[in-house]
gemmi code that builds the backbone of each chain (N, CA, C; Angstrom):
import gemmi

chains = {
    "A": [
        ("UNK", (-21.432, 24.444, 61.237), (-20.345, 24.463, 60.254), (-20.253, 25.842, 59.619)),
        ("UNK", (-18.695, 26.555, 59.271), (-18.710, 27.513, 58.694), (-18.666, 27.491, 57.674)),
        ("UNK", (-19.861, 28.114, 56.741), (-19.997, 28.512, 55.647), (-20.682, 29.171, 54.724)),
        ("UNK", (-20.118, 29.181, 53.160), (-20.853, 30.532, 52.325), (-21.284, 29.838, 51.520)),
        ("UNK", (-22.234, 30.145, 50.794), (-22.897, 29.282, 49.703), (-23.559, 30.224, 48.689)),
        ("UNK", (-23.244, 30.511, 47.975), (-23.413, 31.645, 46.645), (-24.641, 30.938, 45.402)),
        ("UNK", (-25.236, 31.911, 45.558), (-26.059, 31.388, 44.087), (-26.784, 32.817, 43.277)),
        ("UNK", (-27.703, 32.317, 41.930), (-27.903, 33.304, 40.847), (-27.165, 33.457, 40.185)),
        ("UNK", (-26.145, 32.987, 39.850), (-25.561, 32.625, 38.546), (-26.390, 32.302, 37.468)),
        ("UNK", (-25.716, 32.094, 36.417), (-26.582, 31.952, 35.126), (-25.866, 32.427, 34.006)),
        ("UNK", (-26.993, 31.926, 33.003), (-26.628, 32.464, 31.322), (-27.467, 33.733, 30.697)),
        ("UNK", (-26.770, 34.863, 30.822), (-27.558, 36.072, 30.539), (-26.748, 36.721, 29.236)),
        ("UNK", (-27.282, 37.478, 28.374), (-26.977, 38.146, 27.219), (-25.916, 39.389, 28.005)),
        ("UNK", (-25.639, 40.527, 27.204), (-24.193, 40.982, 26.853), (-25.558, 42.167, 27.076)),
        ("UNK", (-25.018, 43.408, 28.487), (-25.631, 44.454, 28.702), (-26.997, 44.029, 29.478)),
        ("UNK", (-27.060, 42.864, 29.768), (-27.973, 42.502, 30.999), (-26.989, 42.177, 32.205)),
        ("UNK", (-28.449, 42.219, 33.251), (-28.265, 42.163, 34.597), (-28.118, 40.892, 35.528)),
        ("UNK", (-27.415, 40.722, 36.564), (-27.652, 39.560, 36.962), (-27.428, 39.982, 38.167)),
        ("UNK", (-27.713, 39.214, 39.889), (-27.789, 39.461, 41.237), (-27.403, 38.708, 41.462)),
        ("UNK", (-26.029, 38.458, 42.140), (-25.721, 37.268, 42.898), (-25.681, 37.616, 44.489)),
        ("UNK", (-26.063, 36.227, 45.255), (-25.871, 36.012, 46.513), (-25.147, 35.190, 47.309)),
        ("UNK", (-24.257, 35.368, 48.510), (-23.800, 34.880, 49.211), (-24.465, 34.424, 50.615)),
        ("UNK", (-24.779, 33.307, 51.146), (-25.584, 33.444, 52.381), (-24.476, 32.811, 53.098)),
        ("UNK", (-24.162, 33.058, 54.250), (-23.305, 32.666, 55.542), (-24.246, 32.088, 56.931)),
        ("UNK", (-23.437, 30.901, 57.014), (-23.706, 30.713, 58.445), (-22.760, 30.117, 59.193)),
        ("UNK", (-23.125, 29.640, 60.281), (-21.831, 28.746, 60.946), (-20.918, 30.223, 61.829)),
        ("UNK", (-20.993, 31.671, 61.663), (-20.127, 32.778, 61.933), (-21.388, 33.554, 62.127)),
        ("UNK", (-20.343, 34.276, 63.004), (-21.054, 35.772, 62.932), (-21.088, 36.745, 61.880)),
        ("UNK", (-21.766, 36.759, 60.814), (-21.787, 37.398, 59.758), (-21.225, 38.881, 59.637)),
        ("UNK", (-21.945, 39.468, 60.574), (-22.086, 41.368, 60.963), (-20.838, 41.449, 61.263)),
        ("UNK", (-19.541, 40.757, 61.726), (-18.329, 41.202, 62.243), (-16.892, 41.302, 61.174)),
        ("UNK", (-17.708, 40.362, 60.166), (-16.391, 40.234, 59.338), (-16.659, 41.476, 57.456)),
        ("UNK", (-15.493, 41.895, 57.360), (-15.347, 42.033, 55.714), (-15.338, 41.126, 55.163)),
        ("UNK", (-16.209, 40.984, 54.008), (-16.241, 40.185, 52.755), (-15.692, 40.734, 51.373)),
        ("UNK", (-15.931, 39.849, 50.669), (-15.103, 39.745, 49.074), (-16.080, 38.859, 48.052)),
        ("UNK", (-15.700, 39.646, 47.063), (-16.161, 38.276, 45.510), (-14.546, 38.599, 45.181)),
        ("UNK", (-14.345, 37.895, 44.292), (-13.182, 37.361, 43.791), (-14.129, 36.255, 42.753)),
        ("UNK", (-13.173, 36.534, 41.544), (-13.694, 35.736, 39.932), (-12.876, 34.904, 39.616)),
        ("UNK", (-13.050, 34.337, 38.828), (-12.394, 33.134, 37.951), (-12.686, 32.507, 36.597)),
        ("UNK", (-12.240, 32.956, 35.764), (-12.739, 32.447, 34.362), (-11.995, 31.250, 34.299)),
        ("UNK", (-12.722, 30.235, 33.637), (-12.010, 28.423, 33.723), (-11.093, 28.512, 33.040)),
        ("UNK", (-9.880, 27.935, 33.976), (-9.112, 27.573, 33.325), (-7.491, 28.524, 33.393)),
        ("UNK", (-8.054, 30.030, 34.166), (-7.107, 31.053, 34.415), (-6.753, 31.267, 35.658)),
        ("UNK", (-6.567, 32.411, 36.187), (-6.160, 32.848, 37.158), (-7.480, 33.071, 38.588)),
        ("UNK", (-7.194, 33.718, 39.530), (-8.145, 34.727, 40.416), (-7.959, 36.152, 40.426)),
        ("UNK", (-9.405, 36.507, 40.531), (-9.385, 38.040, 40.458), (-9.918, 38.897, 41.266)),
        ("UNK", (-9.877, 39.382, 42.019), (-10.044, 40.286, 43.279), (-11.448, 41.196, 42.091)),
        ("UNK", (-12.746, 41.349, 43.124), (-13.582, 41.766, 41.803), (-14.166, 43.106, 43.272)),
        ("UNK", (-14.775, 42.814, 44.071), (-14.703, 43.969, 45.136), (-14.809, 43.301, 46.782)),
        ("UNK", (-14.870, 44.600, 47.790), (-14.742, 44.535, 49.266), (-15.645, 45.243, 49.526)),
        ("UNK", (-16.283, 44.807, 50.771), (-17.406, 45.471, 51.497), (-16.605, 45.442, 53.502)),
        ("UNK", (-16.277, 46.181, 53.992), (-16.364, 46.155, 55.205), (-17.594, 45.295, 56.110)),
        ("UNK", (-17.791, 45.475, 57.582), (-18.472, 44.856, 58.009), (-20.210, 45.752, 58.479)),
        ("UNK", (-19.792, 46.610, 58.550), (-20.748, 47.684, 58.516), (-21.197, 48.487, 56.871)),
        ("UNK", (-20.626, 48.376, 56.068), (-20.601, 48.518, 54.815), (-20.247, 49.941, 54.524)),
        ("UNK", (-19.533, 50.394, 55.220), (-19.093, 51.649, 55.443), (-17.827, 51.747, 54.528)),
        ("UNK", (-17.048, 50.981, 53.968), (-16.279, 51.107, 53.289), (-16.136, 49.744, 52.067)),
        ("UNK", (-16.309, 50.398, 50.987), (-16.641, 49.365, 49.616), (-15.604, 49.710, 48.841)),
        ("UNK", (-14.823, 48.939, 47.803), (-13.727, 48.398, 47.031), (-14.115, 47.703, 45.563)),
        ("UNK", (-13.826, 48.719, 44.796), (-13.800, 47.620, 43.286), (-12.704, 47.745, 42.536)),
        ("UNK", (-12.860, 46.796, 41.920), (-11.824, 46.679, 40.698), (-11.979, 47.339, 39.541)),
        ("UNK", (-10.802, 48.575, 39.284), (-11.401, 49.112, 37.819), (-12.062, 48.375, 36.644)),
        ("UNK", (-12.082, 47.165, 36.629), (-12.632, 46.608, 35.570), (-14.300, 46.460, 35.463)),
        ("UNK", (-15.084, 46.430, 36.898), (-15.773, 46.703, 37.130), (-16.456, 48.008, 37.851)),
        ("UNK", (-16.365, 48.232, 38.338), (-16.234, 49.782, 38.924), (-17.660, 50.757, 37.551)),
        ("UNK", (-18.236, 50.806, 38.083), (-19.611, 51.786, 37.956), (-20.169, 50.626, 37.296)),
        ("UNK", (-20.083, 49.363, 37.695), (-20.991, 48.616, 36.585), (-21.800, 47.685, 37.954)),
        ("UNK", (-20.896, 47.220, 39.026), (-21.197, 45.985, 39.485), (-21.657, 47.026, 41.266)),
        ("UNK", (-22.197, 46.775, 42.158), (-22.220, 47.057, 43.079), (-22.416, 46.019, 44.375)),
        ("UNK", (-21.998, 45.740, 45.072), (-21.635, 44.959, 46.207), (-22.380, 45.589, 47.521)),
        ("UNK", (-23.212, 44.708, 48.024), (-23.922, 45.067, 49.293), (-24.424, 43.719, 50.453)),
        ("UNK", (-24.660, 44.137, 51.558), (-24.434, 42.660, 52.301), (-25.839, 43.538, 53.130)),
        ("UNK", (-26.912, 42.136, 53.879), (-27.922, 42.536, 54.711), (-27.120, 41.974, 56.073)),
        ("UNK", (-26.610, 42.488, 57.009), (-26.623, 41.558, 58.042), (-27.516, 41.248, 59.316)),
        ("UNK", (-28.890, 41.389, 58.715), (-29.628, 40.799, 59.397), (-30.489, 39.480, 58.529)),
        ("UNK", (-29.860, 39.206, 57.245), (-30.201, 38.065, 56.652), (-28.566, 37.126, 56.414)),
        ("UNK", (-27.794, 37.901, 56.949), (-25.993, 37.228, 56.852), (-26.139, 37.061, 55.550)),
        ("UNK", (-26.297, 37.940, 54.671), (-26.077, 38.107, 52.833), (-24.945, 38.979, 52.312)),
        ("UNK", (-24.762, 38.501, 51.545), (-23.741, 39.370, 50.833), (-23.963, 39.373, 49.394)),
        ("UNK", (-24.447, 40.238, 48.826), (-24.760, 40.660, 47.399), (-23.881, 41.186, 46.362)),
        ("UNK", (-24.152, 40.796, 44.740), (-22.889, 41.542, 44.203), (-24.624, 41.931, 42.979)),
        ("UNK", (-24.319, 42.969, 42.709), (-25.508, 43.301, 41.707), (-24.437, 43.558, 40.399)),
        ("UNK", (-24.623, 43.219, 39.549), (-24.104, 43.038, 37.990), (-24.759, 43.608, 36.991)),
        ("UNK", (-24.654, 44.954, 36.212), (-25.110, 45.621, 35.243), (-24.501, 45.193, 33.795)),
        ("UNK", (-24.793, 45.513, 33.009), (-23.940, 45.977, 31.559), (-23.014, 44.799, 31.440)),
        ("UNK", (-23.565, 43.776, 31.795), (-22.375, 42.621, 31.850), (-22.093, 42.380, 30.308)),
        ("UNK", (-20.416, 42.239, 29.962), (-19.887, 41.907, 29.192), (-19.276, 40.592, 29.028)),
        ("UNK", (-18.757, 40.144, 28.198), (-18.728, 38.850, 27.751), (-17.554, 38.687, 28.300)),
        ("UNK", (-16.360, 39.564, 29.104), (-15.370, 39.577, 29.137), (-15.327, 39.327, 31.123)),
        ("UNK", (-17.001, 39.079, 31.298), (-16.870, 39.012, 32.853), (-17.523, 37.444, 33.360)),
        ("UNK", (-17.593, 36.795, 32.094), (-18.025, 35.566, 32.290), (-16.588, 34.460, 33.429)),
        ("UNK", (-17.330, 34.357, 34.036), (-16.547, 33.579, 35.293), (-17.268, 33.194, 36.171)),
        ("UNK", (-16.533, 32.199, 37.206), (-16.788, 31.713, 38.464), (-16.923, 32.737, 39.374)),
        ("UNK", (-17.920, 33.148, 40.023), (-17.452, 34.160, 41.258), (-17.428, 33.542, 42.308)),
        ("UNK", (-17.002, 34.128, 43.421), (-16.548, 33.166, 44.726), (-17.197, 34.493, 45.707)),
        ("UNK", (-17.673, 34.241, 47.242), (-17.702, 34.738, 47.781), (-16.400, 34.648, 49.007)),
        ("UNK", (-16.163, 35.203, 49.372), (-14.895, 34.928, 50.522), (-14.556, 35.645, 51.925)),
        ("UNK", (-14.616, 35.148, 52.792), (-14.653, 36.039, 54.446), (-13.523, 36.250, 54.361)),
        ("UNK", (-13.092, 37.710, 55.043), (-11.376, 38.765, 55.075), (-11.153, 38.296, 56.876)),
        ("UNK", (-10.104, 37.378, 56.864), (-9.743, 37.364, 58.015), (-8.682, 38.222, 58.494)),
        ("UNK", (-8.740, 38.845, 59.715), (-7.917, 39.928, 59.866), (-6.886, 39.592, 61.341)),
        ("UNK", (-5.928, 39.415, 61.191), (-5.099, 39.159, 61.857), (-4.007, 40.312, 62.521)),
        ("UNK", (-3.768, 39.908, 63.672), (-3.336, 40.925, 64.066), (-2.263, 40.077, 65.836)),
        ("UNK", (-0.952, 40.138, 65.910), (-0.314, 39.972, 66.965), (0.998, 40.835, 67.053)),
        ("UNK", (1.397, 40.556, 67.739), (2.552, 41.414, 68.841), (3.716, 41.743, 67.714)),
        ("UNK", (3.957, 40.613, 66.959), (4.999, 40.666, 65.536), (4.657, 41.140, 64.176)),
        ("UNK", (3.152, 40.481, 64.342), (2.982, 40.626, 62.601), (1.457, 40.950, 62.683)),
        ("UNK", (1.937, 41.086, 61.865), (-0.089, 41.033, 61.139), (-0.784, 41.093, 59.494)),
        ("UNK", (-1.629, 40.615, 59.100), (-2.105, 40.665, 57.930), (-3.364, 40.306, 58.071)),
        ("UNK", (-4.000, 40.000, 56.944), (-4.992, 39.352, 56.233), (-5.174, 38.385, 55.175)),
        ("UNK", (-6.474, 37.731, 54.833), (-6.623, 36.430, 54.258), (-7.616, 36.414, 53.584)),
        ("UNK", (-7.812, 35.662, 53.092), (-9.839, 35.091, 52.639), (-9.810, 33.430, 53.103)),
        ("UNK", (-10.526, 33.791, 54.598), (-10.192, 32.417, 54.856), (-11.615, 31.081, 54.743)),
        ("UNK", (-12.508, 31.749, 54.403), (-13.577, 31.001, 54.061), (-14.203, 31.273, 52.778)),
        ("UNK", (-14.367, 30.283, 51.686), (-14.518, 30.420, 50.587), (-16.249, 30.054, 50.058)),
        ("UNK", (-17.284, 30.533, 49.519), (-18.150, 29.226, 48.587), (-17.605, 28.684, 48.278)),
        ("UNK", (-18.915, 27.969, 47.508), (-18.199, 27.008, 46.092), (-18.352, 27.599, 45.243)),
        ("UNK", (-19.058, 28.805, 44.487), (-18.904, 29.351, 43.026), (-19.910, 29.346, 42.612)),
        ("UNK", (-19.951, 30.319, 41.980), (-21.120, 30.492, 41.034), (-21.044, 30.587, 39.669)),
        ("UNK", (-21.095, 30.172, 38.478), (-21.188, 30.095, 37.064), (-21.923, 31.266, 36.717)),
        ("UNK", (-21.223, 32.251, 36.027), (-22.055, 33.415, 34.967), (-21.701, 33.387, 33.560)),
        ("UNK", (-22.285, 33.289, 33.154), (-22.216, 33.301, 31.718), (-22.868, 34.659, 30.607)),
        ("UNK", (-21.805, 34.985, 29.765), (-22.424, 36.325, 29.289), (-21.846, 36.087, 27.833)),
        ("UNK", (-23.271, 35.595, 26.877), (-23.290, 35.260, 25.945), (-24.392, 35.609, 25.432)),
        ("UNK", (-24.508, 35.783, 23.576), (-25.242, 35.927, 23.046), (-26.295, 34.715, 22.751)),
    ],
    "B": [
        ("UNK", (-1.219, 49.749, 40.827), (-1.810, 48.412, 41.593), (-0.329, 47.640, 42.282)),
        ("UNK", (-0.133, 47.016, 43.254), (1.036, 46.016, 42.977), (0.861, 44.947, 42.517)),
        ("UNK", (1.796, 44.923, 42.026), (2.451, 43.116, 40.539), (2.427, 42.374, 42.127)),
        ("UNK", (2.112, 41.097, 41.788), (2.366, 39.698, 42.368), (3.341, 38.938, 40.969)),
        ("UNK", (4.276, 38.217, 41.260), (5.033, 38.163, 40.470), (4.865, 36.123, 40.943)),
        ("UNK", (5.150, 35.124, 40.768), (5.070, 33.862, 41.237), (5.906, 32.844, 40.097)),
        ("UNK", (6.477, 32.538, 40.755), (7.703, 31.847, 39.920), (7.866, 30.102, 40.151)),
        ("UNK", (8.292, 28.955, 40.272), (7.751, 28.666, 38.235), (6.725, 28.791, 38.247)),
        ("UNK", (5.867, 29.092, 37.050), (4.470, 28.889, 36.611), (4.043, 27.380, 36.555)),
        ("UNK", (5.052, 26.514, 36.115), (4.603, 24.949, 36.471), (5.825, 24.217, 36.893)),
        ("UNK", (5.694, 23.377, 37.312), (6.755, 22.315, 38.551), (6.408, 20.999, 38.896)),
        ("UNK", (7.107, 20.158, 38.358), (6.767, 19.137, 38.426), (7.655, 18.159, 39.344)),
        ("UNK", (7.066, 17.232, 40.135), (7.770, 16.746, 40.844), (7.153, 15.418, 41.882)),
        ("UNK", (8.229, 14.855, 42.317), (7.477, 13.772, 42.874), (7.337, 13.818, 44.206)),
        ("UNK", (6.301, 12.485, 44.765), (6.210, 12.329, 46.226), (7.203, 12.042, 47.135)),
        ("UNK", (7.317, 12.891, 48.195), (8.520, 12.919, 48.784), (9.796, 14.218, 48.802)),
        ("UNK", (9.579, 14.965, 47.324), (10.025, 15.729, 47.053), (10.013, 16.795, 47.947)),
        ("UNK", (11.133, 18.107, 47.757), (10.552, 19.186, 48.817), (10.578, 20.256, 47.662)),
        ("UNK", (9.409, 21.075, 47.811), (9.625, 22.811, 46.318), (9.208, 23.514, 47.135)),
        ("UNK", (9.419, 24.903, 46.719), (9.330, 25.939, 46.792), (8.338, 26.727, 45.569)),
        ("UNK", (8.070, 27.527, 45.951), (7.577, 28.165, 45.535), (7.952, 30.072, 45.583)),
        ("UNK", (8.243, 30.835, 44.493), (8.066, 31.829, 44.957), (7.299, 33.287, 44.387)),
        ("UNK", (7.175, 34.193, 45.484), (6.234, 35.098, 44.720), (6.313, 36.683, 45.415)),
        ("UNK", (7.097, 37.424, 44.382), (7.746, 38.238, 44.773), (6.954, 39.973, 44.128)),
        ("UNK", (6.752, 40.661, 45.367), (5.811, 41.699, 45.117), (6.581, 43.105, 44.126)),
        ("UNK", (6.240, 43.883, 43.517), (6.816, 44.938, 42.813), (7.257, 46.225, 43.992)),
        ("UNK", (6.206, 46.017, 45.222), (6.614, 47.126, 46.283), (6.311, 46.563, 47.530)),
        ("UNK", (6.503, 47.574, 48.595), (6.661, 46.600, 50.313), (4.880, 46.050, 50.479)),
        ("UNK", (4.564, 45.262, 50.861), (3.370, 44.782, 51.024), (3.417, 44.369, 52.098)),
        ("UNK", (4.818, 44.862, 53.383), (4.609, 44.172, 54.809), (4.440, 42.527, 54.662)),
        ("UNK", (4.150, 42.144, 55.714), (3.350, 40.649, 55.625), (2.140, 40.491, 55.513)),
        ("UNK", (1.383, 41.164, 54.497), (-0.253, 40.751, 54.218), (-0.152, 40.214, 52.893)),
        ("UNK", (0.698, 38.969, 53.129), (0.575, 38.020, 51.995), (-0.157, 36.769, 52.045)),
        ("UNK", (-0.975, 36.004, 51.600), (-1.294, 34.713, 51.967), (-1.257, 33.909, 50.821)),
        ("UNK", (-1.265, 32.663, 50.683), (-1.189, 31.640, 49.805), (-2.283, 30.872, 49.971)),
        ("UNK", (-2.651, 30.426, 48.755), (-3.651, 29.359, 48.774), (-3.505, 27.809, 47.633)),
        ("UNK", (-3.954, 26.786, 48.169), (-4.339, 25.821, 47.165), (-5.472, 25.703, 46.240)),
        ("UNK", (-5.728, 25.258, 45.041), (-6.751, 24.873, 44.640), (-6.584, 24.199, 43.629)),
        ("UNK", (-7.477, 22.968, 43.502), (-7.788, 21.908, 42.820), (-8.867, 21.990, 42.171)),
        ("UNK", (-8.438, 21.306, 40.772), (-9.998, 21.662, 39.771), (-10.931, 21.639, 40.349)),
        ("UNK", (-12.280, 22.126, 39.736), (-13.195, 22.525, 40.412), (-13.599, 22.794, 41.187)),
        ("UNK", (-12.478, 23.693, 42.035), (-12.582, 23.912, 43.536), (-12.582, 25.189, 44.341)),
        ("UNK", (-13.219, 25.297, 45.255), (-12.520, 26.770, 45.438), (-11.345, 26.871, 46.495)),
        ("UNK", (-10.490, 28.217, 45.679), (-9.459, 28.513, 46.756), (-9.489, 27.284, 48.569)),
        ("UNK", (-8.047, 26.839, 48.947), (-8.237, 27.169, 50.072), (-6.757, 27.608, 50.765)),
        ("UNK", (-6.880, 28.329, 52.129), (-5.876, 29.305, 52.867), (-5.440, 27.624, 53.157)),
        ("UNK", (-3.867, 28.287, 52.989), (-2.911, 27.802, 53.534), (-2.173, 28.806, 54.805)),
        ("UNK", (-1.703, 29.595, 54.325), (-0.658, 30.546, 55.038), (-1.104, 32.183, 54.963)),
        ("UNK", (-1.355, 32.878, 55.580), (-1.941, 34.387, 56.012), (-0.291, 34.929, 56.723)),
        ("UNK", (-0.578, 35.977, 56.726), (0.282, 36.947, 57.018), (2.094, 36.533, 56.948)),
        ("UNK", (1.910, 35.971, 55.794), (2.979, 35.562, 55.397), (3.793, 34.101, 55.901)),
        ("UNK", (3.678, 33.897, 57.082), (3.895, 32.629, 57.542), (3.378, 31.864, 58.599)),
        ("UNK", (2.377, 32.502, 58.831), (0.992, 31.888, 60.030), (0.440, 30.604, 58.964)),
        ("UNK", (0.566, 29.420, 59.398), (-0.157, 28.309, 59.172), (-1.575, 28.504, 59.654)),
        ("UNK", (-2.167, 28.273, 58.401), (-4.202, 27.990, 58.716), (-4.421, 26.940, 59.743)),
        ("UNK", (-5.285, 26.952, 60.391), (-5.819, 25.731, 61.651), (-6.230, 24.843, 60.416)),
        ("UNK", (-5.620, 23.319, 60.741), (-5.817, 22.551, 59.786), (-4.690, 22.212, 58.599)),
        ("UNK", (-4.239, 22.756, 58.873), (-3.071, 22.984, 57.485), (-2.228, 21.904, 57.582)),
        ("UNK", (-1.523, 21.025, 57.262), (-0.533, 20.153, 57.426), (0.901, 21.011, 57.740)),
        ("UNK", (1.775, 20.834, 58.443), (2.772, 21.478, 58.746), (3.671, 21.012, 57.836)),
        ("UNK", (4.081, 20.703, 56.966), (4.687, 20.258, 55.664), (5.052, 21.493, 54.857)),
        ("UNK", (3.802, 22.489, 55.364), (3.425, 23.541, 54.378), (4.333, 24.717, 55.534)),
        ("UNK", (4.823, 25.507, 54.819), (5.494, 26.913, 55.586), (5.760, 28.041, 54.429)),
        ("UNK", (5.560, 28.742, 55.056), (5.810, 30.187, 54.372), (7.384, 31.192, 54.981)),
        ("UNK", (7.377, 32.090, 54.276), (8.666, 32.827, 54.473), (8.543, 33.688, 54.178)),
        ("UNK", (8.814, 35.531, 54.852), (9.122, 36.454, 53.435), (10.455, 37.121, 54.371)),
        ("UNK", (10.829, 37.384, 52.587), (12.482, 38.190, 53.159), (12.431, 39.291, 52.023)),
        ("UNK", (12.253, 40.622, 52.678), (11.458, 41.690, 52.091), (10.161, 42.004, 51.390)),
        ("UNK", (10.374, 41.572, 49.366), (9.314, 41.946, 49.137), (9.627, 40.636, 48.469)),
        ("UNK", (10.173, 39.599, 48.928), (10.359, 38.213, 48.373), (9.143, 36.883, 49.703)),
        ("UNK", (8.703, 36.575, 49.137), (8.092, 35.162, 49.585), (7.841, 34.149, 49.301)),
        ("UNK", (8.272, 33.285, 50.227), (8.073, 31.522, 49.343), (7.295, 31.008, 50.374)),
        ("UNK", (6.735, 29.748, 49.358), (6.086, 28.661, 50.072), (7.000, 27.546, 49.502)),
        ("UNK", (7.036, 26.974, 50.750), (7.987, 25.495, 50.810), (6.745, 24.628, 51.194)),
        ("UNK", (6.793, 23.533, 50.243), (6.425, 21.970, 50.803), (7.099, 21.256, 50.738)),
        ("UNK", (7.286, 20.379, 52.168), (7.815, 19.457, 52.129), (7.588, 17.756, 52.263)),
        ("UNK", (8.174, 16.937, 51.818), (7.740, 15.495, 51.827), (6.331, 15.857, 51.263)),
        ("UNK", (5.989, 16.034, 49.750), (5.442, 16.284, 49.199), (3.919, 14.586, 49.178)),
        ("UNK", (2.999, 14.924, 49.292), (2.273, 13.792, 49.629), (1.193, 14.043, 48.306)),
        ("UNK", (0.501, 12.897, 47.723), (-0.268, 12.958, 46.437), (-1.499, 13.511, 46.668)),
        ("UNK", (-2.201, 14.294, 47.620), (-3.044, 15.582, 47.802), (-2.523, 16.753, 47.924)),
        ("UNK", (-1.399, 16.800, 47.433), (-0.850, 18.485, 47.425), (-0.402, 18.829, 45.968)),
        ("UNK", (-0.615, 17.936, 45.254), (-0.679, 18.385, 43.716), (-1.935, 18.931, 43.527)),
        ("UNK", (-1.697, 20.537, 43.029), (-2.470, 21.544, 42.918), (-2.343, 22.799, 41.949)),
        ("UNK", (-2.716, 23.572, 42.323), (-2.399, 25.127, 42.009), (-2.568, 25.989, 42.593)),
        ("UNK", (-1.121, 26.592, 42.955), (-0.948, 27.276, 44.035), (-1.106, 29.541, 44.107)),
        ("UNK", (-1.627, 29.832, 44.626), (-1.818, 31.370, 44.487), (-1.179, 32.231, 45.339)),
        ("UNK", (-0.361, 33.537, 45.335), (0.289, 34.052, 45.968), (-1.493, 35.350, 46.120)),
        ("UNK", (-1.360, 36.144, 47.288), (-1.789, 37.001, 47.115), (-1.629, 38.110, 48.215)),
        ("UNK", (-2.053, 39.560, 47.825), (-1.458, 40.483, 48.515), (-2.924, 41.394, 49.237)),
        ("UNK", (-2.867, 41.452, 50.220), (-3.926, 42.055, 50.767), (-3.748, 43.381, 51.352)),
        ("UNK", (-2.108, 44.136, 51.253), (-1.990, 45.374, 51.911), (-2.850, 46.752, 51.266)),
        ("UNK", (-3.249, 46.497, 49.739), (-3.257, 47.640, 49.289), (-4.734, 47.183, 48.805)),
        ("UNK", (-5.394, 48.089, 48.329), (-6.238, 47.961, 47.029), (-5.744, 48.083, 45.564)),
        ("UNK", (-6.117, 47.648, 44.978), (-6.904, 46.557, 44.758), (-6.303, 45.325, 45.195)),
        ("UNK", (-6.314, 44.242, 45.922), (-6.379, 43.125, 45.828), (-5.658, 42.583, 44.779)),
        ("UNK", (-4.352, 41.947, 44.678), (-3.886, 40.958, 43.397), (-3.548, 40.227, 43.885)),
        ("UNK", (-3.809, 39.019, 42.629), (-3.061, 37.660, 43.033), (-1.605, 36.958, 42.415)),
        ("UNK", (-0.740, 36.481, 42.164), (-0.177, 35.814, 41.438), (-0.915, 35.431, 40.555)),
        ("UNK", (0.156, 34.909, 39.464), (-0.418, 34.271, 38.410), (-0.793, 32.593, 38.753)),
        ("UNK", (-0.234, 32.263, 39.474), (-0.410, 30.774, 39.725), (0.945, 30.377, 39.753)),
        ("UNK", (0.756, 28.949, 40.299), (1.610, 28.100, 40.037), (1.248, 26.150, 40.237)),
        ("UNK", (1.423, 25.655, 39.055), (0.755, 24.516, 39.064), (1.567, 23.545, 39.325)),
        ("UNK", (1.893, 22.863, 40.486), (2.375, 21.935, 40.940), (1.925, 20.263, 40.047)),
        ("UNK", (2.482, 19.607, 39.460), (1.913, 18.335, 38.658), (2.730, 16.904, 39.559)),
        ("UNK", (2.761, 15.790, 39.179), (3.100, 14.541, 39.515), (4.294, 14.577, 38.577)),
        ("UNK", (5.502, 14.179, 38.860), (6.347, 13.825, 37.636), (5.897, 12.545, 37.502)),
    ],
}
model = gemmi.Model(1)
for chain_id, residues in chains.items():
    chain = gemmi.Chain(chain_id)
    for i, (resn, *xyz) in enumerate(residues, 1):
        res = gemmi.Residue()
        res.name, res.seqid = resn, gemmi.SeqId(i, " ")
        for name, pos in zip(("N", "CA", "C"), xyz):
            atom = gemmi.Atom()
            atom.name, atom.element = name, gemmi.Element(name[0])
            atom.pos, atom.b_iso = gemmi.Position(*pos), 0.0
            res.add_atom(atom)
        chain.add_residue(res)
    model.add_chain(chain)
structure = gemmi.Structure()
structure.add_model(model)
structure.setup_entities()
């Protein structure tokens, strides 16, 4: 079966650290780009960063950007988001998500076509 | 960044019904648009990629469209597992945006 399963979430104070993980199976891990993407309850989704498949090319969101860093082992099919200086304003669901890349004769795009289930962070005093 | 723009924000309607949905970009984003469902406590799932490619699995009820930097999702014969909340999103550029939503309810 294909899938991601994210954990290390938690309840951490305001300017602490937290490590989250994504583990994959069911796919070939090493071939695809990944994603976190957030969610605070109750709002929207938020594109948070991208890692290529070789990790040769990484993506954040100014909101995070010099705080959070994103890294994947693919010889453990992981995908990591490391979390610094967390603020109270980054408390959310994170999601891990596979970038499907599409490509035919007419069209082409991309997706996030395999999702976790989420991880709970909490950044409170 | 580009705006994802997604129009109504809520819609209510019954089984059987057919809506639309739409979600219209600020600049060309090609077809690297996809849509997704999600239900409380749930995560995202793909419906439609590159603008109107149906996901393996998808009910064909569900279709996509874009006509420029305009795109809709149509459901049709609306069935009582497709009340949700629905996400536009754009994958041509960085950063990554999504719509704001759109919450489909039961009338």
């Amino acid at each position: 079966e294909v899938q991601l399963v994210e954990s290390g979430g938690g309840l951490v104070k305001p300017g602490g650290s937290l490590r989250l993980s994504c583990e994959a199976s069911g796919f070939s891990f090493s071939t695809y780009s990944m994603n976190w993407v957030r969610q605070v309850p109750g709002k929207g989704l938020e594109w948070v960063s991208s890692i290529s498949s070789t990790s040769r090319f990484i993506q954040y969101a100014d909101s995070v950007k010099g705080r959070f860093t994103i890294s994947r082992d693919n010889t453990k099919n992981s995908l990591f988001l490391q979390m610094n200086s967390l603020r109270a304003e980054d408390t959310a669901v994170y999601y891990c998500a596979r970038i499907l890349v599409y490509m035919s004769s007419t069209t082409s795009g991309s997706a996030l076509d395999i999702w976790g289930q989420g991880t709970m962070v909490t950044v409170s005093s | 960044d580009i705006q994802l723009t997604q129009s109504p924000s809520f819609l209510s309607a019954s089984v059987g019904d057919r809506v639309t949905i739409t979600c219209r970009a600020n600049q060309d984003i090609s077809s690297y648009l996809a849509w997704y469902q999600q239900k409380p406590g749930k995560a995202p799932r793909l419906l439609i990629y590159a603008a109107s490619t149906l996901q393996s699995g998808v009910p064909s009820r569900f279709s996509g469209r874009r006509s420029g930097t305009e795109f809709t999702l149509t459901i049709n014969n609306l069935q009582p597992d497709d009340f949700a909340t629905f996400y536009c999103q754009q994958l041509n550029n960085y950063p990554q945006t999504f719509g704001q939503g759109t919450k489909l309810e039961l009338k």
